[in-house]
FIGULUM-331375 format. One record per residue (C-alpha): residue number from 1; residue in one letter; chain; x, y, z. Coordinates in steps of 0.02 Angstrom, whole numbers, plus 50000, padded with zeros to 5 digits. Example, Ala and Ser with C-alpha at 12.3 -4.5 7.8 and 13.67 -1.06 7.14 Angstrom:
2
+-----+---------+--------+-------+-------+-------+
| num | residuo | cadena |  east | north |    up |
+-----+---------+--------+-------+-------+-------+
|   1 |       A |      A | 50615 | 49775 | 50390 |
|   2 |       S |      A | 50684 | 49947 | 50357 |
+-----+---------+--------+-------+-------+-------+
This chain:
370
+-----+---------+--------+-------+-------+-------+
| num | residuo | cadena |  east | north |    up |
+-----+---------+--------+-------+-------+-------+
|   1 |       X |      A | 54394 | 43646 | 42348 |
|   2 |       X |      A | 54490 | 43823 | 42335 |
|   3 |       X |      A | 54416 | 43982 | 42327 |
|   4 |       X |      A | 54527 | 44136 | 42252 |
|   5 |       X |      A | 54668 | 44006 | 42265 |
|   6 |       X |      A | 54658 | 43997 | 42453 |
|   7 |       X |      A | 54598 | 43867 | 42577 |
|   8 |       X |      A | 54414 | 43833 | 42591 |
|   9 |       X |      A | 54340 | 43999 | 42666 |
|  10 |       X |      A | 54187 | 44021 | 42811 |
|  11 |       X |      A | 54064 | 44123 | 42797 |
|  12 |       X |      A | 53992 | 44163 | 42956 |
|  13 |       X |      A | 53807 | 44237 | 42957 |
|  14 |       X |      A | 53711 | 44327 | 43106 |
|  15 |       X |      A | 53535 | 44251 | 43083 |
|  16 |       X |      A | 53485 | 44086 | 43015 |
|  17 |       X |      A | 53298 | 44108 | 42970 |
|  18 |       X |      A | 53249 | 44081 | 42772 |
|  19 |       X |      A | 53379 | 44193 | 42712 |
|  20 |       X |      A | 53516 | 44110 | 42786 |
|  21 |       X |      A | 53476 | 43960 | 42738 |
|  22 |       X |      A | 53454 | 44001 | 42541 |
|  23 |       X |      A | 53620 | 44101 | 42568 |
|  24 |       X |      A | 53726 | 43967 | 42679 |
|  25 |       X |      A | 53644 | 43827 | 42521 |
|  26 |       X |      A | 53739 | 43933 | 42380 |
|  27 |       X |      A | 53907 | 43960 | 42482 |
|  28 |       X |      A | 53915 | 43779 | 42505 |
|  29 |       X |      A | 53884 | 43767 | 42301 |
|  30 |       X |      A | 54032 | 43880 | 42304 |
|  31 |       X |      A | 54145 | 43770 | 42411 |
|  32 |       X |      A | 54115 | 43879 | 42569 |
|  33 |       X |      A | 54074 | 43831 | 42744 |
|  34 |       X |      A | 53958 | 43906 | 42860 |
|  35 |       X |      A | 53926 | 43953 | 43031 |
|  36 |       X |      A | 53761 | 44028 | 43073 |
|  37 |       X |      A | 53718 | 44121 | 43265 |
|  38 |       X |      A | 53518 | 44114 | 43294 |
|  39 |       X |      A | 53435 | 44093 | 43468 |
|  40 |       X |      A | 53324 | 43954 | 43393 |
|  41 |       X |      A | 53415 | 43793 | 43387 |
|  42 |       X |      A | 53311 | 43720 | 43236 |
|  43 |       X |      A | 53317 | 43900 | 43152 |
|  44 |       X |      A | 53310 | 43856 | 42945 |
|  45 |       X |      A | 53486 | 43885 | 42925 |
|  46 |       X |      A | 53535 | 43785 | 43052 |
|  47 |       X |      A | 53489 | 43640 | 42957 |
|  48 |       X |      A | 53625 | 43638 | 42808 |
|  49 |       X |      A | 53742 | 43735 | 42924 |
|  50 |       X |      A | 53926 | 43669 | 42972 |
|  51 |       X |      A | 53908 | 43744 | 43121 |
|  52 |       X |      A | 53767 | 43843 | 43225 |
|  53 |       X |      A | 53786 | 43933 | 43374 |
|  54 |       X |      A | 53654 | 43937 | 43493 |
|  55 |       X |      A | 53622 | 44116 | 43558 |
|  56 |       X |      A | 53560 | 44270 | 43565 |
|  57 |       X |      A | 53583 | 44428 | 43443 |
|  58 |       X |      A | 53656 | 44545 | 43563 |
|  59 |       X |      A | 53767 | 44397 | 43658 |
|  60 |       X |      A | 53928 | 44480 | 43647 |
|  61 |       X |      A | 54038 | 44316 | 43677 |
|  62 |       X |      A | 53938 | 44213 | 43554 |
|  63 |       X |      A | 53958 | 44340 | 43414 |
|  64 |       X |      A | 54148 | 44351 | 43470 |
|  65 |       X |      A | 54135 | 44153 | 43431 |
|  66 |       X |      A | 54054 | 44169 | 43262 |
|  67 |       X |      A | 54176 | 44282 | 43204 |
|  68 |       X |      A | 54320 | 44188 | 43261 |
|  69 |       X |      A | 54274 | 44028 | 43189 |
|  70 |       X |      A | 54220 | 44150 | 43017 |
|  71 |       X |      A | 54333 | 44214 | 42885 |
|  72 |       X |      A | 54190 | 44325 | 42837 |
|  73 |       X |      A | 54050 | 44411 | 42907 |
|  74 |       X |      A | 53859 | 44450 | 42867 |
|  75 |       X |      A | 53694 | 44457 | 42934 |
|  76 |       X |      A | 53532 | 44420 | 42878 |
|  77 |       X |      A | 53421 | 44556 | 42951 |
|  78 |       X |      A | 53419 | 44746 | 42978 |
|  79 |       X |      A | 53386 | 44735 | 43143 |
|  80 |       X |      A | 53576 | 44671 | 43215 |
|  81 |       X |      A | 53583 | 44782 | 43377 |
|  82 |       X |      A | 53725 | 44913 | 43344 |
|  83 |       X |      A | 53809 | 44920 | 43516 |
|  84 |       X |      A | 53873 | 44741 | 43480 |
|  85 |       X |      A | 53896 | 44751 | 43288 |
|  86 |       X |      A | 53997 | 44913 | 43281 |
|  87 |       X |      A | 54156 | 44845 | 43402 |
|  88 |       X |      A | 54165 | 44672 | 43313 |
|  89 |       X |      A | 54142 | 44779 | 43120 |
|  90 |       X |      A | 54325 | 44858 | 43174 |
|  91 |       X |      A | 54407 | 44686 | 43219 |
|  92 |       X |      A | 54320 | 44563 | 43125 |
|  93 |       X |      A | 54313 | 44532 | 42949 |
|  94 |       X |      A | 54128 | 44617 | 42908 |
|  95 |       X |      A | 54150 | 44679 | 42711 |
|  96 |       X |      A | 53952 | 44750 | 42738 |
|  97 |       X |      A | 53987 | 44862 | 42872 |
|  98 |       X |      A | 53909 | 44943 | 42995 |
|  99 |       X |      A | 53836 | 45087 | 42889 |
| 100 |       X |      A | 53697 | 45018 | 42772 |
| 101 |       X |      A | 53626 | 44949 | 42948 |
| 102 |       X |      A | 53623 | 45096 | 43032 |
| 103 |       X |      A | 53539 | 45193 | 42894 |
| 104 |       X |      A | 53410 | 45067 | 42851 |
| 105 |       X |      A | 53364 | 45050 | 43058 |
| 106 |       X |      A | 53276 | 45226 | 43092 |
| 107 |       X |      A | 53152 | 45260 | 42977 |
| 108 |       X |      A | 53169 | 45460 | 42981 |
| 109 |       X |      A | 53363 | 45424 | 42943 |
| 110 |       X |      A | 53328 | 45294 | 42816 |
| 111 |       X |      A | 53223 | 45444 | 42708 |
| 112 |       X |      A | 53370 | 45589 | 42763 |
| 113 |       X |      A | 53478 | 45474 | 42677 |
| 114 |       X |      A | 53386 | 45431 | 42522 |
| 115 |       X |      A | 53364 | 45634 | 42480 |
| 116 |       X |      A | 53530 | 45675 | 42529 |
| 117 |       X |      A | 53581 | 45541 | 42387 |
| 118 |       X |      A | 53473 | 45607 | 42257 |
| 119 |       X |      A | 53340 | 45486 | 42301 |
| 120 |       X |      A | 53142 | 45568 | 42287 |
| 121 |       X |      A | 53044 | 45505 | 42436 |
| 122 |       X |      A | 52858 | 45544 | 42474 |
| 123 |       X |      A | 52851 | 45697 | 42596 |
| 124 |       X |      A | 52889 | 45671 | 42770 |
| 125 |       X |      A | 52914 | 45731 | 42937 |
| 126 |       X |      A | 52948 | 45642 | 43122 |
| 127 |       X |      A | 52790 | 45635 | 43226 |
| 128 |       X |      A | 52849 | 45574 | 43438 |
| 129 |       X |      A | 52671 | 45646 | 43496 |
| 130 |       X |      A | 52498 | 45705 | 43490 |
| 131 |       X |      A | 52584 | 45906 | 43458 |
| 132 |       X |      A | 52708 | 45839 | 43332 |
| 133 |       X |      A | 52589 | 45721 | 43234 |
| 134 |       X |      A | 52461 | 45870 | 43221 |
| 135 |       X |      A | 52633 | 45967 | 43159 |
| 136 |       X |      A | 52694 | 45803 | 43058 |
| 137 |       X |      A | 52519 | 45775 | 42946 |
| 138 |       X |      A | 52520 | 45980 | 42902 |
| 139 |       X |      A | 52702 | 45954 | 42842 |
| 140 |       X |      A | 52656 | 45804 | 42732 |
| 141 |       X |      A | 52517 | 45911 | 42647 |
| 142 |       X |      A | 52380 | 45816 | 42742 |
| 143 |       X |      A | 52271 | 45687 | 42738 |
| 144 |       X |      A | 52271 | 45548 | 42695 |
| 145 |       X |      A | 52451 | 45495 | 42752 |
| 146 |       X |      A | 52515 | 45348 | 42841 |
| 147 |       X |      A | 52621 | 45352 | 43018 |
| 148 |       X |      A | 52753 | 45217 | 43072 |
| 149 |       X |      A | 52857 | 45183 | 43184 |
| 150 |       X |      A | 53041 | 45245 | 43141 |
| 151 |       X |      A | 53111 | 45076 | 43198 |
| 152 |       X |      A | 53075 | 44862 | 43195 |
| 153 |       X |      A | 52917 | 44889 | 43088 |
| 154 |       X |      A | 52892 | 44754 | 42952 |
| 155 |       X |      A | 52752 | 44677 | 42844 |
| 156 |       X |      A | 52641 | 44823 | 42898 |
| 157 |       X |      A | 52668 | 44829 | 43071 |
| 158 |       X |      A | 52690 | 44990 | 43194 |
| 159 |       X |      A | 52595 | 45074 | 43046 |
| 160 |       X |      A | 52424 | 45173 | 43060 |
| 161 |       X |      A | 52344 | 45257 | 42873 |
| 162 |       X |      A | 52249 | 45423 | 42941 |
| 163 |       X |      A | 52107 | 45464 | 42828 |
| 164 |       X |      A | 52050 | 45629 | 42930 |
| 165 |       X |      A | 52079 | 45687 | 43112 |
| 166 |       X |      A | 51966 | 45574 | 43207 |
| 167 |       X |      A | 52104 | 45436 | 43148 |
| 168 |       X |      A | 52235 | 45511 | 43248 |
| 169 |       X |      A | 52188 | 45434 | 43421 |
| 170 |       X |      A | 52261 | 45279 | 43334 |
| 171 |       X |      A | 52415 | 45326 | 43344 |
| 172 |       X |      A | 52400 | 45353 | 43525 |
| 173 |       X |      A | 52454 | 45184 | 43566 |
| 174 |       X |      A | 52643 | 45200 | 43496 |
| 175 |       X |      A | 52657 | 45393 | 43580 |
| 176 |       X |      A | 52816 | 45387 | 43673 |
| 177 |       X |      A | 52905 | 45261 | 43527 |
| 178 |       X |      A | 52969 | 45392 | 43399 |
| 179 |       X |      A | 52871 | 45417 | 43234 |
| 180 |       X |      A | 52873 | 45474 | 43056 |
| 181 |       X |      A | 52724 | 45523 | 42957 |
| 182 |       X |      A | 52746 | 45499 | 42759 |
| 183 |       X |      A | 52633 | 45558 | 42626 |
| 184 |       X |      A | 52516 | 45457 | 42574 |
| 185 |       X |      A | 52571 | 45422 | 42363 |
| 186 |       X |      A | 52438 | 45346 | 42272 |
| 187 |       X |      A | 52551 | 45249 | 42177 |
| 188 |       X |      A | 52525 | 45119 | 42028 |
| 189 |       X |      A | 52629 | 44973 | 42089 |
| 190 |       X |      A | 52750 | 44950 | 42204 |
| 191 |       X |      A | 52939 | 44891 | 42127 |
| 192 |       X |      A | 53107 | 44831 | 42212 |
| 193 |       X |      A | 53279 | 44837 | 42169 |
| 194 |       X |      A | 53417 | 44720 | 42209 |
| 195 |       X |      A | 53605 | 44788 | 42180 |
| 196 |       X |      A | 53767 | 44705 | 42227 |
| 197 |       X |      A | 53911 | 44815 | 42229 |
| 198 |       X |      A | 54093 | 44748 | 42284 |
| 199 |       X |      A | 54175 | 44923 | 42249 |
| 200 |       X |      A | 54222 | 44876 | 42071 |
| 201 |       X |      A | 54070 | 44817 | 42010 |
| 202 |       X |      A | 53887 | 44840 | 42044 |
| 203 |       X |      A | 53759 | 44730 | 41966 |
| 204 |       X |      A | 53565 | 44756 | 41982 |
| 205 |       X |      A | 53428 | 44616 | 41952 |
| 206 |       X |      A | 53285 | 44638 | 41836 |
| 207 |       X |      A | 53164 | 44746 | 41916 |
| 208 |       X |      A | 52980 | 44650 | 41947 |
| 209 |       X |      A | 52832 | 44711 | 42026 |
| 210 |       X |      A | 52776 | 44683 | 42222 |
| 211 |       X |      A | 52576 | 44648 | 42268 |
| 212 |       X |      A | 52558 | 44662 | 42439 |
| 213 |       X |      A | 52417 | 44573 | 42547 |
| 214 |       X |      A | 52359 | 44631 | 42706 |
| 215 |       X |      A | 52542 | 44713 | 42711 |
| 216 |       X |      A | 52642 | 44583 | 42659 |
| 217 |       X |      A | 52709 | 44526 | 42509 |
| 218 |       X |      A | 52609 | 44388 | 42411 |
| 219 |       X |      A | 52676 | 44398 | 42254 |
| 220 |       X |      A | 52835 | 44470 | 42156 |
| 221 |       X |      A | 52788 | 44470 | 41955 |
| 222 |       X |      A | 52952 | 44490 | 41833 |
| 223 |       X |      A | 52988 | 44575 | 41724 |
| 224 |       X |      A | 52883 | 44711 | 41771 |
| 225 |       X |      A | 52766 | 44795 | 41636 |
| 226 |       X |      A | 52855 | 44959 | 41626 |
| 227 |       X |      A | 52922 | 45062 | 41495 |
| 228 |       X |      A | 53111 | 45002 | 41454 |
| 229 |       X |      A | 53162 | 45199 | 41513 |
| 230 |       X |      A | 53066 | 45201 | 41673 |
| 231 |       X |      A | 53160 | 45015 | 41706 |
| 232 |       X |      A | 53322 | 45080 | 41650 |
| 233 |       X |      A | 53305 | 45242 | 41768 |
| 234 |       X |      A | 53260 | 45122 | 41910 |
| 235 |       X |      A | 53411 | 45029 | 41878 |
| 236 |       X |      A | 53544 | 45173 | 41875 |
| 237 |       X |      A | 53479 | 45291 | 41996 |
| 238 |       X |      A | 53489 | 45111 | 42111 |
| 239 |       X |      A | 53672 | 45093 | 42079 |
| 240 |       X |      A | 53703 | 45270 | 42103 |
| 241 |       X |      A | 53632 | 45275 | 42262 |
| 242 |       X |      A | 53714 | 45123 | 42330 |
| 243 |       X |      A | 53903 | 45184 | 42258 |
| 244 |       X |      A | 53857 | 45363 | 42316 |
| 245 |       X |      A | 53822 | 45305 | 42505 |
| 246 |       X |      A | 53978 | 45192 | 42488 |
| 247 |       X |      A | 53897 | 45025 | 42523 |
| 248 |       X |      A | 53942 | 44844 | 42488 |
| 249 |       X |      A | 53867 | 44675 | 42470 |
| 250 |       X |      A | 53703 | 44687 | 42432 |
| 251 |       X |      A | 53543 | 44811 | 42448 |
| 252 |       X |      A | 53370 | 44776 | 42411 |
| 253 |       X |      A | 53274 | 44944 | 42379 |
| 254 |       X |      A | 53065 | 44958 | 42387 |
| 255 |       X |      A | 53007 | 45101 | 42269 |
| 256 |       X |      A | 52839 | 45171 | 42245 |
| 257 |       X |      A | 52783 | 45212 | 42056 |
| 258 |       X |      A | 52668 | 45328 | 41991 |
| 259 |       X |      A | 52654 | 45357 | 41806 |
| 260 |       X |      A | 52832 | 45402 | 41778 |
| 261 |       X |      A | 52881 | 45454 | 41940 |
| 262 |       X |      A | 52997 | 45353 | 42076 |
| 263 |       X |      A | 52988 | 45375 | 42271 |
| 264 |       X |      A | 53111 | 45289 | 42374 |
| 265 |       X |      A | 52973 | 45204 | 42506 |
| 266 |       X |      A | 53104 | 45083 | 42602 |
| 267 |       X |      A | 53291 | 44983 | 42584 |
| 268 |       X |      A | 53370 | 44813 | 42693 |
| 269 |       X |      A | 53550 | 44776 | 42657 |
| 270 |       X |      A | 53493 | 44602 | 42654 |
| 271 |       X |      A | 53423 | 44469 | 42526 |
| 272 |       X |      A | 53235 | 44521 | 42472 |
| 273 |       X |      A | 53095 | 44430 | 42490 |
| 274 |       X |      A | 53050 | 44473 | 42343 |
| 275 |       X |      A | 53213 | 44420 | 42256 |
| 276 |       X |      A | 53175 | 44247 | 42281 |
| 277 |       X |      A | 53120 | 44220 | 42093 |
| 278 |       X |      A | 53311 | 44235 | 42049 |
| 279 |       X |      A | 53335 | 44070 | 42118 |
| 280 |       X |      A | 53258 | 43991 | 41969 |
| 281 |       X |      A | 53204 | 44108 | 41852 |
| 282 |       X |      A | 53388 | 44205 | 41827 |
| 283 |       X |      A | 53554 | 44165 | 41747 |
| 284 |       X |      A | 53609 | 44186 | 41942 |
| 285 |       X |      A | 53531 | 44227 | 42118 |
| 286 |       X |      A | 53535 | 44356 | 42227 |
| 287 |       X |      A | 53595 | 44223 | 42373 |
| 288 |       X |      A | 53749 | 44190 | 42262 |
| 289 |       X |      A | 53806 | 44336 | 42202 |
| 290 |       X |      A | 53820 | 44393 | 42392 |
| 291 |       X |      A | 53921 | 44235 | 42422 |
| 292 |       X |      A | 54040 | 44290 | 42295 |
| 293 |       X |      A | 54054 | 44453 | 42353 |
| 294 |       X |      A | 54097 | 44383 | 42519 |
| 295 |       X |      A | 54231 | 44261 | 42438 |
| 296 |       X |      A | 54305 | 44386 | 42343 |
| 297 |       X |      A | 54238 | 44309 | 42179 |
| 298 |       X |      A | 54215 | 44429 | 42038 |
| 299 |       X |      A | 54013 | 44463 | 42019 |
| 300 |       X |      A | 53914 | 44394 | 41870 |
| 301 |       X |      A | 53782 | 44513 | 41793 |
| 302 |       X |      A | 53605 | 44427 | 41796 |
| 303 |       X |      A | 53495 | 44387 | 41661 |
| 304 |       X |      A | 53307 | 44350 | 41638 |
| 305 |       X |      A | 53291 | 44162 | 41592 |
| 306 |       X |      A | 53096 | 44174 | 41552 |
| 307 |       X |      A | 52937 | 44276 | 41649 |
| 308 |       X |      A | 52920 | 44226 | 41817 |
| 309 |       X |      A | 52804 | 44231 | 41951 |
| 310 |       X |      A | 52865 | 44220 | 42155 |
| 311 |       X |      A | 52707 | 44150 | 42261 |
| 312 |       X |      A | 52755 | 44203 | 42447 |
| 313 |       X |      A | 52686 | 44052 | 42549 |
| 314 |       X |      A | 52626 | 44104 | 42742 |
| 315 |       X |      A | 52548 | 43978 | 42857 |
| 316 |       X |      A | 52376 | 44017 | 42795 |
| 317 |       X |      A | 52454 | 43933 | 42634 |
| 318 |       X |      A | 52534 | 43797 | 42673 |
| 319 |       X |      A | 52418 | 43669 | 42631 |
| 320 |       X |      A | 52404 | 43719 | 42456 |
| 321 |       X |      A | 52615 | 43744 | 42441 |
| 322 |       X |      A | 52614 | 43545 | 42513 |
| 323 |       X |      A | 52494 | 43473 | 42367 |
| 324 |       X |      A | 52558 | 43589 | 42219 |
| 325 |       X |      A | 52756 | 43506 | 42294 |
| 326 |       X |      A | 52655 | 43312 | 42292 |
| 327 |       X |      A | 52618 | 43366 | 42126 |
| 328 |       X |      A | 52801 | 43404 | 42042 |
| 329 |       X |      A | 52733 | 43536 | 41906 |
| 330 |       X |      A | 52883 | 43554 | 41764 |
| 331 |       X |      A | 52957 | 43741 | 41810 |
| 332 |       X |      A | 52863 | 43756 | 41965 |
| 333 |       X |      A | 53003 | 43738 | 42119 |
| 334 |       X |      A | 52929 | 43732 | 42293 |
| 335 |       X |      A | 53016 | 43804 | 42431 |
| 336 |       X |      A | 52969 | 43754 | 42625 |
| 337 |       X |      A | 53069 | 43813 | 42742 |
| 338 |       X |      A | 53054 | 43696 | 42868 |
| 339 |       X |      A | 52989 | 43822 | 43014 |
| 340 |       X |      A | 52923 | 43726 | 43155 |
| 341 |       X |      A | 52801 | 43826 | 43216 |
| 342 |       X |      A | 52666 | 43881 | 43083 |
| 343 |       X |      A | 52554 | 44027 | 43095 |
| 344 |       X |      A | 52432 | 44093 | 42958 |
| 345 |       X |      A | 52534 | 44254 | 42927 |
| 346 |       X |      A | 52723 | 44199 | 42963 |
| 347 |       X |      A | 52833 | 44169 | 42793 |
| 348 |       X |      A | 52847 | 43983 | 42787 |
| 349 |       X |      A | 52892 | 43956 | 42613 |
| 350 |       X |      A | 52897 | 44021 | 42432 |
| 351 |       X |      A | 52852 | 43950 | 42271 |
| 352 |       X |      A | 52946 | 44010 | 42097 |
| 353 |       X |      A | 52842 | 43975 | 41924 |
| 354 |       X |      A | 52970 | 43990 | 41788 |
| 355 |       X |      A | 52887 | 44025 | 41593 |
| 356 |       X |      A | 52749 | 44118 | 41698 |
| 357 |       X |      A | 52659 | 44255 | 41671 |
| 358 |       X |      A | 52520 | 44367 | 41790 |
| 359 |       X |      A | 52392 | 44345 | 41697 |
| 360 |       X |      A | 52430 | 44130 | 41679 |
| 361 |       X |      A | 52462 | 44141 | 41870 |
| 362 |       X |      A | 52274 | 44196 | 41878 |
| 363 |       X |      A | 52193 | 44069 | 41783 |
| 364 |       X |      A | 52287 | 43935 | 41846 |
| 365 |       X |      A | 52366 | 43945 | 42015 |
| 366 |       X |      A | 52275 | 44084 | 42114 |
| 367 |       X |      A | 52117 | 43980 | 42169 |
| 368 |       X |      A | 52225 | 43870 | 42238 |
| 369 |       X |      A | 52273 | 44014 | 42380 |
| 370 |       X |      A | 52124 | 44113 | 42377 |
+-----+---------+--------+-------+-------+-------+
């Protein structure tokens, strides 16, 4: 199979967790190869993969192999150490760049960015130590606000909420790791956008709505109940952002809401967890249309098939995911990812209920994970 005319193309991804498998399944729908790096040998990915290199992130000769043996480059976390990434972004093929990464890694950067762009953020201000915290939650407007670490926190961790002062010797455990303390923004639901831009076009999924459990995400509900101008703002002030700073491929941003109001909380140049619904519930995925942008296919503009509701599965679920798959519901698709070690908070799956809405997810599927 050609692609663009040309030979059969290789996409080459730095990663091979979940979302290198779901992406490395639709290039190979596309008539790509793949080669995936990951230190785990039986990393997801590495399961459908044509190749997979054994290694670690920062191994400078492995990643010279992957891109060698790639016509095209991505990765599939935010985390890719710089010092490694930026010499091989200026030889290799790496459409993505450098520069989404390196504004996405710092926290205190990532927010800089977002207001610089036209982006409203909750308040915020960098917080290294007891002096500067004390300095950091005045700034904000006081309590109750939330510190985090500016860099590798995820699913809630590195991050403290400070009711009043006596929760500030909390925070005394990550002193010396720099900071940021946000505003606290009692917001009505949290929302996520997922826009991918090849410099010609830019395309942006329909927006759904996030509930988070013990600081991760459990479910993603679409469409979001929303007024059609508050989804329509969402959706252009996302493109403008992402053509504004330049970027390519694809961006997931996290937004707080509050009545009509949007704050910029967080962004991964990455595939979303929580843009795992497209899979099955859109007229195309979020996976595919960043394989096409890395082909050099044209994008295609998503659609809404029907509601649909995105059950994250952790190791705590499991069980449940493995009888509801024995079961083979019409429009429910089951997703394992084939980890090999299970934990009850690590991501080990997803399920996707197509013709599904919140309130039917309720009655009928939420005992089953309670």
């Amino acid at each position: 199979m050609t692609i663009n005319g040309a030979g059969v193309k290789t996409i080459g991804i730095i990663g091979a967790g979940q979302l290198g498998l779901m992406l490395a399944e639709e290039a190979h729908r596309l008539g790509a190869r793949v080669v995936t790096l990951d230190p785990a040998a039986d990393a997801p990915a590495a399961r459908v993969a044509d190749e997979h290199i054994v290694a670690a992130y920062d191994d400078r000769a492995a990643l010279e192999t992957l891109c060698r043996h790639s016509d095209v480059v991505t990765y599939e976390f935010e985390n890719v150490p710089g010092e490694v990434l930026v010499p091989l972004v200026e030889r290799y093929n790496i459409p993505q760049g450098f520069q989404p990464l390196y504004d996405s890694q710092d926290r205190l950067r990532e927010k800089r960015n977002a207001v610089k762009h036209g982006l409203r953020t909750p308040r915020f201000a960098p917080a290294d130590d007891r002096a500067s915290l004390e300095a950091a939650v005045a700034e904000v407007g006081g309590y109750p606000c939330v510190f985090k670490t500016r860099t590798l926190g995820y699913d809630g961790h590195g991050q403290v909420v400070l009711h009043s002062a006596e929760d500030l010797s909390k925070v005394e455990p990550y002193f010396g790791t720099p900071g940021i303390v946000e505003e606290f923004v009692a917001f009505d639901f949290e929302t996520s956008a997922i826009v991918v831009s090849d410099g010609r076009q830019t395309i942006c999924f329909p927006v759904g709505r996030n509930i988070h459990r013990e600081g991760i995400l459990d479910l993603s509900i679409v469409p979001c109940e929303m007024s059609d101008a508050l989804h329509d703002r969402i959706v252009a002030q996302s493109k403008r952002f992402m053509e504004a700073c330049g970027y390519r491929g694809i961006l997931a941003i996290e937004y707080f809401v509050r009545g009509e109001e949007i704050y910029f909380n967080e962004m991964a140049p990455r595939p979303h967890n929580s843009g795992h619904w497209t899979i099955e519930g859109c007229s195309t995925n979020q996976f595919r249309e960043l394989a096409r942008y890395l082909l050099g296919l044209p994008l295609e503009e998503p659609r809404l098939l029907a509601p649909t509701v995105m059950k994250n599965i952790l190791g705590r679920d499991l069980e449940a995911a493995e009888a509801i798959a024995r079961e083979a519901h019409a429009d429910v698709y089951v997703h394992l990812y084939g980890k090999s070690e299970c934990r009850p908070k690590r991501k080990m799956g997803h399920i996707t209920f197509v013709k599904m809405t919140a309130g039917r997810f309720a009655e009928m599927w939420a005992k089953r994970f309670a």
